[in-house]
N, CA, C and O atoms as a GROMACS GRO file, in nm:
protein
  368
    1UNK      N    1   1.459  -0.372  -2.304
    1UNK     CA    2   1.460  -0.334  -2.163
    1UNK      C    3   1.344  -0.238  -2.137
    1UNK      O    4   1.333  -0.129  -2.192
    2UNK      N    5   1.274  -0.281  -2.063
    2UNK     CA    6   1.170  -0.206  -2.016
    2UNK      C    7   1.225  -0.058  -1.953
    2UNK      O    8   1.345  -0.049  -1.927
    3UNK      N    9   1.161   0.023  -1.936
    3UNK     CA   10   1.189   0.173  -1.892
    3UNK      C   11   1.204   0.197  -1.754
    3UNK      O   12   1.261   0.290  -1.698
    4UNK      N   13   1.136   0.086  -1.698
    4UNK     CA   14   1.154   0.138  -1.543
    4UNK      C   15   1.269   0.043  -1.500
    4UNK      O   16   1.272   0.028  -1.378
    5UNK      N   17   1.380  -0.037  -1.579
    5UNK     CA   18   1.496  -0.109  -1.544
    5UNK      C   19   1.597   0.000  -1.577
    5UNK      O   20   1.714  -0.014  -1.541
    6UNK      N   21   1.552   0.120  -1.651
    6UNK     CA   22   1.692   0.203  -1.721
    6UNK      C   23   1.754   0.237  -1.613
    6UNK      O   24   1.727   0.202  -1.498
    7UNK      N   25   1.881   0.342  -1.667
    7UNK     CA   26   1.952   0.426  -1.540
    7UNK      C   27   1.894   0.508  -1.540
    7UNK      O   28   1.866   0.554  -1.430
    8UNK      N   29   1.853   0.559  -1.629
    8UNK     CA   30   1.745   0.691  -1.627
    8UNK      C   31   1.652   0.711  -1.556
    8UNK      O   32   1.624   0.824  -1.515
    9UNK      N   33   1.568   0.580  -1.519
    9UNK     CA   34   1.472   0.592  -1.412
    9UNK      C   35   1.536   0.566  -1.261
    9UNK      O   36   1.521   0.634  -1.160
   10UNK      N   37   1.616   0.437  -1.284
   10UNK     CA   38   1.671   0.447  -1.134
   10UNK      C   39   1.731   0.603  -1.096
   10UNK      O   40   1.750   0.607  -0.974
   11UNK      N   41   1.763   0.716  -1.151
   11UNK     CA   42   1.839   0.827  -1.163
   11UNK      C   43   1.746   0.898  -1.082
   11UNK      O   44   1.752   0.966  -0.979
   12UNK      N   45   1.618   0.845  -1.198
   12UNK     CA   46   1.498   0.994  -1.101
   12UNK      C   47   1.442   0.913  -0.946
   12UNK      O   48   1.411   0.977  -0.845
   13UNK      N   49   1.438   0.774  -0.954
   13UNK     CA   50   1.427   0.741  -0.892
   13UNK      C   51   1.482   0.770  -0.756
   13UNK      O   52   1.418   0.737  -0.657
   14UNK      N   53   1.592   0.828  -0.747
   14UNK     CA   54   1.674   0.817  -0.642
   14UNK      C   55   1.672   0.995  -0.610
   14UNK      O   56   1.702   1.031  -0.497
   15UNK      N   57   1.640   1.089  -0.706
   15UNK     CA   58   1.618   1.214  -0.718
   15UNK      C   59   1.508   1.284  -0.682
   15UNK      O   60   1.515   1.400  -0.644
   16UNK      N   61   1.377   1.206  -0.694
   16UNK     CA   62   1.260   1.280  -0.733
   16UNK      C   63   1.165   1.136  -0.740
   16UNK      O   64   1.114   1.088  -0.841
   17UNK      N   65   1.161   1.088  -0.614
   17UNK     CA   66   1.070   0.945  -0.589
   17UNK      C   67   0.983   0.995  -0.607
   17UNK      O   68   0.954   0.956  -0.720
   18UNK      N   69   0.881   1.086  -0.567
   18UNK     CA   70   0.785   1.120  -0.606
   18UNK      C   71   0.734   1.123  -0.765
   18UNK      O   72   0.642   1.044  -0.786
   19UNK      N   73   0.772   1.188  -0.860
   19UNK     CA   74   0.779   1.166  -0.960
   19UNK      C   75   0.783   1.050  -1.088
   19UNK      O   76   0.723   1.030  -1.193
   20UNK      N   77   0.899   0.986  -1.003
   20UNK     CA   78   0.928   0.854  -1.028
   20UNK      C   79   0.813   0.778  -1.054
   20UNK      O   80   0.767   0.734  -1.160
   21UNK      N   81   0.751   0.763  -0.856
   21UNK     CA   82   0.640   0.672  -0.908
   21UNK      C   83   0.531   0.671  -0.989
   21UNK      O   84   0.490   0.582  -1.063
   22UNK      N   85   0.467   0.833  -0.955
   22UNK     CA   86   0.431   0.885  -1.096
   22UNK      C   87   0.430   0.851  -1.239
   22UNK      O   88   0.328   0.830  -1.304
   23UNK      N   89   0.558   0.848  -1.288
   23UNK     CA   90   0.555   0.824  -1.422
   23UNK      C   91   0.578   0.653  -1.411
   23UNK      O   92   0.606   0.611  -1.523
   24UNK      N   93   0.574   0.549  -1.315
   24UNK     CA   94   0.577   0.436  -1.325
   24UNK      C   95   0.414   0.364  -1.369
   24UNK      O   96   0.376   0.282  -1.452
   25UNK      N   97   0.337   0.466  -1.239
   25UNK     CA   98   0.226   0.433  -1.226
   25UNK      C   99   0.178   0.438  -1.359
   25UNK      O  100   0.122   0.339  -1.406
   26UNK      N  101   0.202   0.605  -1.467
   26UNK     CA  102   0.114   0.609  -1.563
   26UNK      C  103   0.168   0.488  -1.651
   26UNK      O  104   0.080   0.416  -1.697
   27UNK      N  105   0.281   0.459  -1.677
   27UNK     CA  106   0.340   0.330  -1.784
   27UNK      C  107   0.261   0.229  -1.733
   27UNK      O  108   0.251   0.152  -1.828
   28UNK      N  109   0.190   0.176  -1.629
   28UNK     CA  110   0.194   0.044  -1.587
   28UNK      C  111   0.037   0.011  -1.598
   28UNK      O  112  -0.022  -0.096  -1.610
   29UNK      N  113  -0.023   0.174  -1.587
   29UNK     CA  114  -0.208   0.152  -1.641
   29UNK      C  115  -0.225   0.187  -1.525
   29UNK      O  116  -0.346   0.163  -1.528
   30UNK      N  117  -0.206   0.228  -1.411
   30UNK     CA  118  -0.256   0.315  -1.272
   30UNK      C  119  -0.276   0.419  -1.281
   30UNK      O  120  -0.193   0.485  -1.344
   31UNK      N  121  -0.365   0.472  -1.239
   31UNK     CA  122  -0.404   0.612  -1.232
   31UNK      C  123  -0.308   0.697  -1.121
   31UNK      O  124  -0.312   0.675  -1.000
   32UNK      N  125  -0.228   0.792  -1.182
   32UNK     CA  126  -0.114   0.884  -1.151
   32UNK      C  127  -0.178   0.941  -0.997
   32UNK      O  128  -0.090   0.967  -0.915
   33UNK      N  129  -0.307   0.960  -0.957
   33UNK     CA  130  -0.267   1.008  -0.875
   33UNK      C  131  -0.350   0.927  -0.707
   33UNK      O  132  -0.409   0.965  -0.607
   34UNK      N  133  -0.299   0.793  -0.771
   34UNK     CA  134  -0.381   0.716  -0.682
   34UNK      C  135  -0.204   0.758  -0.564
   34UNK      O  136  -0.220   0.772  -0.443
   35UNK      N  137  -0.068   0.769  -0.621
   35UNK     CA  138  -0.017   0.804  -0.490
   35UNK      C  139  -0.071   0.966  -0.401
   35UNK      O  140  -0.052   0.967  -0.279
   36UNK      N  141  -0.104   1.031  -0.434
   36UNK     CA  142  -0.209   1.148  -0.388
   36UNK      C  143  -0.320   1.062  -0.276
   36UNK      O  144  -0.341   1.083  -0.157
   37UNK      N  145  -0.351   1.004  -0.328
   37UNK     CA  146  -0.425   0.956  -0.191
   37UNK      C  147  -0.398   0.877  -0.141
   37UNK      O  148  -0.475   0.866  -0.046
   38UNK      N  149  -0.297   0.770  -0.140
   38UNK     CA  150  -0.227   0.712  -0.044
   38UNK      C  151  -0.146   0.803   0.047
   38UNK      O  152  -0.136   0.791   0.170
   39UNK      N  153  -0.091   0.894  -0.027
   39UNK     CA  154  -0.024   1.058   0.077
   39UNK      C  155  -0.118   1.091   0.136
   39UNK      O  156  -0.096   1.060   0.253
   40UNK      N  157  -0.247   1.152   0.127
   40UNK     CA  158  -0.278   1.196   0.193
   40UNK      C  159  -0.358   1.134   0.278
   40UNK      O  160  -0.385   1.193   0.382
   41UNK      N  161  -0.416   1.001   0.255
   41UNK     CA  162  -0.448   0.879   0.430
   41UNK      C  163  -0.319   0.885   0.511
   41UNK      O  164  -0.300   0.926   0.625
   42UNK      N  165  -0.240   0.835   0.426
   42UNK     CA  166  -0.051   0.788   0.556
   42UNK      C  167  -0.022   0.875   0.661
   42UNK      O  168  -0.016   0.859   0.782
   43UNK      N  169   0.006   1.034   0.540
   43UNK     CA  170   0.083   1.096   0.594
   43UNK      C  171  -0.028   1.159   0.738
   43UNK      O  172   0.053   1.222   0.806
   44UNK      N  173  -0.108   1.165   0.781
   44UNK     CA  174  -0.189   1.174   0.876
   44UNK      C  175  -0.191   1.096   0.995
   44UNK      O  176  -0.233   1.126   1.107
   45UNK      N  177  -0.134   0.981   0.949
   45UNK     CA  178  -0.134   0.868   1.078
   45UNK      C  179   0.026   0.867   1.132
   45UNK      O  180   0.134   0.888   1.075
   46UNK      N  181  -0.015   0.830   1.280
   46UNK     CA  182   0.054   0.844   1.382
   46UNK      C  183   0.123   0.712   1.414
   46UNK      O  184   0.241   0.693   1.442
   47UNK      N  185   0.011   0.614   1.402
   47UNK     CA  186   0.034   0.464   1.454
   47UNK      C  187  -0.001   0.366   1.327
   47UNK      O  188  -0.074   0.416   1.243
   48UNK      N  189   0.039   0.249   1.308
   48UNK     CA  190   0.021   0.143   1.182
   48UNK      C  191   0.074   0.063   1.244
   48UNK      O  192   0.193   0.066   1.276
   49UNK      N  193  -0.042  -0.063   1.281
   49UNK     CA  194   0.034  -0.157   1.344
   49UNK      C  195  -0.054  -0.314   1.251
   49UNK      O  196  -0.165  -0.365   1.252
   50UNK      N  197   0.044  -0.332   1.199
   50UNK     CA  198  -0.004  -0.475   1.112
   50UNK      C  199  -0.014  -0.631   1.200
   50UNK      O  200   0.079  -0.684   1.261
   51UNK      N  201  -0.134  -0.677   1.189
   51UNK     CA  202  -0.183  -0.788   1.267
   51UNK      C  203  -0.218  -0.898   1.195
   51UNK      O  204  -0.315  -0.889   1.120
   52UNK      N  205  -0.133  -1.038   1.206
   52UNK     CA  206  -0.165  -1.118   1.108
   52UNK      C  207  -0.288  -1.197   1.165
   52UNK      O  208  -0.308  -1.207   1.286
   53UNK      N  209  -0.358  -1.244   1.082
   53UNK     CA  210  -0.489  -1.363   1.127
   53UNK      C  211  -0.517  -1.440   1.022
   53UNK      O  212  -0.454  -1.406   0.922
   54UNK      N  213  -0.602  -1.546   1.004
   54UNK     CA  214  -0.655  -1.646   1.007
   54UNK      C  215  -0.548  -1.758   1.002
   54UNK      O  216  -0.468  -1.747   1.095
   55UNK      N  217  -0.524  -1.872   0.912
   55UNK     CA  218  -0.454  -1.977   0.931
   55UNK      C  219  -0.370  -1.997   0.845
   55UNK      O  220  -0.395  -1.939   0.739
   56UNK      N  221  -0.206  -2.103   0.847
   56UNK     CA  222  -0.134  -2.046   0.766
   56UNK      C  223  -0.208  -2.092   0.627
   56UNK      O  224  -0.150  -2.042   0.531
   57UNK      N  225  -0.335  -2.184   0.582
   57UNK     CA  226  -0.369  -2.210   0.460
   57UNK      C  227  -0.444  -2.105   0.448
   57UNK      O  228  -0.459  -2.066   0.333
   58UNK      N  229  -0.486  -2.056   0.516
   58UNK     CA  230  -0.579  -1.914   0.483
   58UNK      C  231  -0.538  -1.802   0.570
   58UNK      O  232  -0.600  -1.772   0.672
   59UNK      N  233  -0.403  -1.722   0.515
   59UNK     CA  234  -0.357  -1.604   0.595
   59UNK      C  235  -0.440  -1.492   0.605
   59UNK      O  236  -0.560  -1.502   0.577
   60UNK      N  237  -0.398  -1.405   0.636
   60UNK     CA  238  -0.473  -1.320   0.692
   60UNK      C  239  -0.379  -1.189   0.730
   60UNK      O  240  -0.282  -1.212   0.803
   61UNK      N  241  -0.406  -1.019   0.673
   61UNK     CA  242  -0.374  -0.927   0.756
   61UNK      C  243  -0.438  -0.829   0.831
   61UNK      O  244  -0.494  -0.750   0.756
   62UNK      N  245  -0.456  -0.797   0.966
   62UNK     CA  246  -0.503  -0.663   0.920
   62UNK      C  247  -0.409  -0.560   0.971
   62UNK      O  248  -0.320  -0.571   1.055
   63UNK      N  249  -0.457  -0.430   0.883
   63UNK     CA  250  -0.351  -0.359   0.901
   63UNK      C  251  -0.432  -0.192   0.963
   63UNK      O  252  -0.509  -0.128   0.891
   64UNK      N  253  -0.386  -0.140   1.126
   64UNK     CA  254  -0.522  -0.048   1.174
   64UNK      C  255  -0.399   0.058   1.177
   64UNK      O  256  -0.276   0.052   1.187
   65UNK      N  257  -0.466   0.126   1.167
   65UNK     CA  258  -0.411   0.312   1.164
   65UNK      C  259  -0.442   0.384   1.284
   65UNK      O  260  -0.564   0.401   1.288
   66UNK      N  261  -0.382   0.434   1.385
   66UNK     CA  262  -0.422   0.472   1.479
   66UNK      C  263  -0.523   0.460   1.590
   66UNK      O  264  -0.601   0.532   1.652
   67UNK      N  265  -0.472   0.296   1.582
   67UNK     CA  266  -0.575   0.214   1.676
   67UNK      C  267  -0.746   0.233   1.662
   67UNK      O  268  -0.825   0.210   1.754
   68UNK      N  269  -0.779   0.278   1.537
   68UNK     CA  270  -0.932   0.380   1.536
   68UNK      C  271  -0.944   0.289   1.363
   68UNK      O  272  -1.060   0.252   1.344
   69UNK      N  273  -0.845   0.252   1.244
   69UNK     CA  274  -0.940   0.226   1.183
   69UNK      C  275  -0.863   0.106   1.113
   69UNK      O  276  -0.740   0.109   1.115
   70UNK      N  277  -0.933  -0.005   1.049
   70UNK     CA  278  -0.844  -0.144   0.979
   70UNK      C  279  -0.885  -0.184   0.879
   70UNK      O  280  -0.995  -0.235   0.855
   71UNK      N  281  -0.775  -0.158   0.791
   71UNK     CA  282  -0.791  -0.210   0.647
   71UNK      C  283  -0.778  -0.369   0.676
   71UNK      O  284  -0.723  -0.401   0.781
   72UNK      N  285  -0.824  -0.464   0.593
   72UNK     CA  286  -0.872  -0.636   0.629
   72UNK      C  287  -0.838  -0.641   0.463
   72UNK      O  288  -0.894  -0.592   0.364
   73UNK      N  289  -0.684  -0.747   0.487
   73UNK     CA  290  -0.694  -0.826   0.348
   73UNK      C  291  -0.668  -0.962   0.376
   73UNK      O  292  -0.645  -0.991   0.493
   74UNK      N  293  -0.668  -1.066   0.275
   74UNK     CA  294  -0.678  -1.174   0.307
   74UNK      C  295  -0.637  -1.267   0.115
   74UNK      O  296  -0.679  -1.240   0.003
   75UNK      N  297  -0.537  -1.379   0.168
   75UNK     CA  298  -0.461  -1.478   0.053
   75UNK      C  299  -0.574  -1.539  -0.038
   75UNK      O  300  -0.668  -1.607   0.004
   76UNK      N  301  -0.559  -1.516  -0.126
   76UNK     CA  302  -0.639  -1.622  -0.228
   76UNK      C  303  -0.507  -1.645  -0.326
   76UNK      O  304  -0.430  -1.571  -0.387
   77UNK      N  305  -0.523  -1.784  -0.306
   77UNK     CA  306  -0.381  -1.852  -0.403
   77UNK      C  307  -0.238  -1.788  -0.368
   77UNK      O  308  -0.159  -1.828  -0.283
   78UNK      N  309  -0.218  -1.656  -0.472
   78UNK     CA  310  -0.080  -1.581  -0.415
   78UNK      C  311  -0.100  -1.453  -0.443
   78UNK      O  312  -0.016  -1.364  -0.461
   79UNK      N  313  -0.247  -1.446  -0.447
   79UNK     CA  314  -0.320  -1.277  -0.434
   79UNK      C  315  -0.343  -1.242  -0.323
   79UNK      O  316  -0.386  -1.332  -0.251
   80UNK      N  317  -0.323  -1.069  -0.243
   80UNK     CA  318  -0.336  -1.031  -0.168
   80UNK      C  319  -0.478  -1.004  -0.199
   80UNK      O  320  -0.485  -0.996  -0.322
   81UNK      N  321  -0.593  -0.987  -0.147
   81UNK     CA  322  -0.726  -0.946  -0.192
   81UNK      C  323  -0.742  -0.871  -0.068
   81UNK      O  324  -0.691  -0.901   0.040
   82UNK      N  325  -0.847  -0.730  -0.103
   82UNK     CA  326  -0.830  -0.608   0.003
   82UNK      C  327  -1.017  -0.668   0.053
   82UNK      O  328  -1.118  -0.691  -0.014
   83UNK      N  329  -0.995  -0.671   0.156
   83UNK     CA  330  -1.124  -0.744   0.197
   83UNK      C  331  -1.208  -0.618   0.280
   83UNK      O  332  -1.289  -0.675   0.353
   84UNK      N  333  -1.220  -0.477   0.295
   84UNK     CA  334  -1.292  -0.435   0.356
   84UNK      C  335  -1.181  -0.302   0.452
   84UNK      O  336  -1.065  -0.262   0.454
   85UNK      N  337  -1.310  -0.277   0.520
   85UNK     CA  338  -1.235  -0.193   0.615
   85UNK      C  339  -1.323  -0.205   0.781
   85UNK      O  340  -1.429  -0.267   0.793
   86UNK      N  341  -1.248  -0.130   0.902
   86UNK     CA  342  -1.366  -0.145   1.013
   86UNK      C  343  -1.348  -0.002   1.086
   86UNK      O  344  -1.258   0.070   1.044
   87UNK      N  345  -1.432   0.047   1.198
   87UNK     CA  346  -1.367   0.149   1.194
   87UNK      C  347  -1.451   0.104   1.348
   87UNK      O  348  -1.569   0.074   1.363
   88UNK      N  349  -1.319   0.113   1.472
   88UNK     CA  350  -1.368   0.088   1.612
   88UNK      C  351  -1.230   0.137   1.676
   88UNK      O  352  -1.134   0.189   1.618
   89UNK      N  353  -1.246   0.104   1.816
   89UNK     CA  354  -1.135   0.101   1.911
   89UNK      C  355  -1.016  -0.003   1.903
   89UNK      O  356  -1.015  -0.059   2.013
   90UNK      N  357  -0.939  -0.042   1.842
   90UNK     CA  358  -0.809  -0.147   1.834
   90UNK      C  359  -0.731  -0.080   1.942
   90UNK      O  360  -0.614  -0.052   1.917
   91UNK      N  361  -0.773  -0.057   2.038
   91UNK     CA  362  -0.626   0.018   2.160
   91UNK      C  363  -0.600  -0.164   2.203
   91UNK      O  364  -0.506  -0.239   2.180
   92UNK      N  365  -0.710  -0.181   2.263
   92UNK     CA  366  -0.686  -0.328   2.380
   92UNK      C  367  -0.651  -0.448   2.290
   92UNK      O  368  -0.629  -0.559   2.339
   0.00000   0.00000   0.00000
């Protein structure tokens, strides 16, 4: 049984998420404090509004943060691939 199926982790899991993912990230080969900077882009934004595009053989998301900036990913096979970013007005 892998470590992150124990009760032990679901335990901290449910205690100390923070942490949790932490010690998931370091088991799994991620760098521990890539959630550090996902905290600190998120927790700043106000608005996240996810927009699907292109076609259903070639999907498409994008996903803009306070109408001001959009992360662009896009399907290859049954990979999400992070395609870029833009940084404009998304109000209209």
């Amino acid at each position: 049984m892998h470590i992150l199926e124990t009760r032990w982790f679901r335990n901290l899991l449910s205690h100390q998420p923070n942490e949790a993912f932490r010690l998931a990230s370091r088991l799994e080969g991620l760098s521990p404090d890539i959630f550090d900077k996902a905290d600190e882009i998120f927790s700043a934004v106000e608005t996240i509004e996810f927009c699907p595009i292109g076609t259903p053989k070639e999907p498409g998301w994008i996903i803009v943060l306070d109408q001001r900036f959009s992360l662009w990913f896009y399907q290859k096979d049954k990979k999400w691939i992070y395609d870029g970013f833009e940084i404009g007005d998304y109000s209209g």
